[in-house]
Every structure is written in structure tokens, then in C-alpha cells.
C-alpha positions in Angstrom: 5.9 9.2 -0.9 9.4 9.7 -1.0 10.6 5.9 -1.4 12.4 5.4 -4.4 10.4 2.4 -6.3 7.1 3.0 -4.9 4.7 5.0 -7.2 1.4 5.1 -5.3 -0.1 4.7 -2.0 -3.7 4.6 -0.3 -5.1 3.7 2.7 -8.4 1.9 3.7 -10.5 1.4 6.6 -12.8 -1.3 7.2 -16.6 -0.4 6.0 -17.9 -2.7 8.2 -19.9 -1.3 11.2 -18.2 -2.5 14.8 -15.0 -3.9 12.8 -11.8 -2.0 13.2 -8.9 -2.5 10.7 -6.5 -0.6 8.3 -5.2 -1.6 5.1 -2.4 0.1 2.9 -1.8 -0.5 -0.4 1.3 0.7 -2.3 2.3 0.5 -5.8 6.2 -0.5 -6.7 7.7 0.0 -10.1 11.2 -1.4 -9.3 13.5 -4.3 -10.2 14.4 -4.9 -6.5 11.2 -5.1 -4.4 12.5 -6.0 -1.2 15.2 -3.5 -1.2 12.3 -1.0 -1.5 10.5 -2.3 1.0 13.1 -2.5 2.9 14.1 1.6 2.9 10.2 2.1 3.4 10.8 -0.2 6.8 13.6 1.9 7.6 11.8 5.3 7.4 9.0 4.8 9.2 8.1 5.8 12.4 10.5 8.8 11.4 9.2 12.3 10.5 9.8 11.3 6.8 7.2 8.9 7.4 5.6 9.3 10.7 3.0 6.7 12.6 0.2 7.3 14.9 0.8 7.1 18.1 -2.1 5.1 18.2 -0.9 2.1 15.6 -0.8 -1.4 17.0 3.1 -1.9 15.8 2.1 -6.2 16.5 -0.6 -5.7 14.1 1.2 -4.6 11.3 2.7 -6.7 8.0 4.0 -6.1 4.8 4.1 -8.9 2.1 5.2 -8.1 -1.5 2.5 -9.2 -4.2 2.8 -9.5 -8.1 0.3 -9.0 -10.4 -0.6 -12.3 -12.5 -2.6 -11.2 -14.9 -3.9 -7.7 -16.3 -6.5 -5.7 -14.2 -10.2 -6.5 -15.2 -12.4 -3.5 -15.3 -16.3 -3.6 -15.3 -18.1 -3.1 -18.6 -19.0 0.8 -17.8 -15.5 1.5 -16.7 -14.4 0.2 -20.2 -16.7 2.2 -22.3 -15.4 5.1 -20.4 -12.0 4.4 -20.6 -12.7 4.2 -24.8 
């Protein structure tokens, strides 16, 4: 990832036998998050950030979330985590 702002990326398919669908989830540590999103629009579907010729380009979105709260880990993850 070569965006400036974005920290973290992974991708996801569905788990679900017979469904088809993608997900993409990419962390931003920045003070302007739609000017990073923004660049990241820009570059892709360039060899800096290439798509599959197979992507549905109507299918796609982008919507910028922010955390309200702290993350919640499970009771195992915690006593690991000591």
C-alpha cells in the first residue's frame, strides 16, 4: 500500500457456500480522510494499484467509517494480550 494515510489493508470473501461477494477493509491514520480516499480512487485500476479484469466496477463502494468506541476483544484474546 502505497497511499499516504492508509496503514493496513485486507480482503475477504464471503464464507458462505453459493454466495459470491468481496469485501476490503483498509485502515486510515490521517487528518483528511477523504483526501486519502480520494488519491486511493485515483490510483486504481493503474499498475500502482491494479484490478481484476474480472471486478464488477457497478458493484463497488467506498464509505469512510470511524471508530466509536475502543475495540472489544474476547476474554482469551485478553489474557494473551497480558
Amino acid at each position: 500500500m502505497t497511499v499516504a494515510g492508509f496503514t493496513s489493508a485486507r480482503r475477504f470473501a464471503t464464507a458462505v457456500e453459493g454466495e459470491i461477494g468481496y469485501l476490503a477493509l483498509y485502515g486510515l491514520k490521517t487528518d483528511d480522510p477523504q483526501a486519502a480516499l480520494a488519491v486511493l480512487e485515483a490510483r486504481s485500476g493503474t499498475a500502482g494499484i491494479p484490478f481484476s479484469f474480472g471486478l464488477d466496477m457497478n458493484g463497488i463502494s467506498a464509505v469512510l467509517y470511524e471508530a466509536i468506541g475502543p475495540e472489544q476483544l474476547a476474554a482469551d484474546q485478553k489474557a494473551s494480550q497480558g
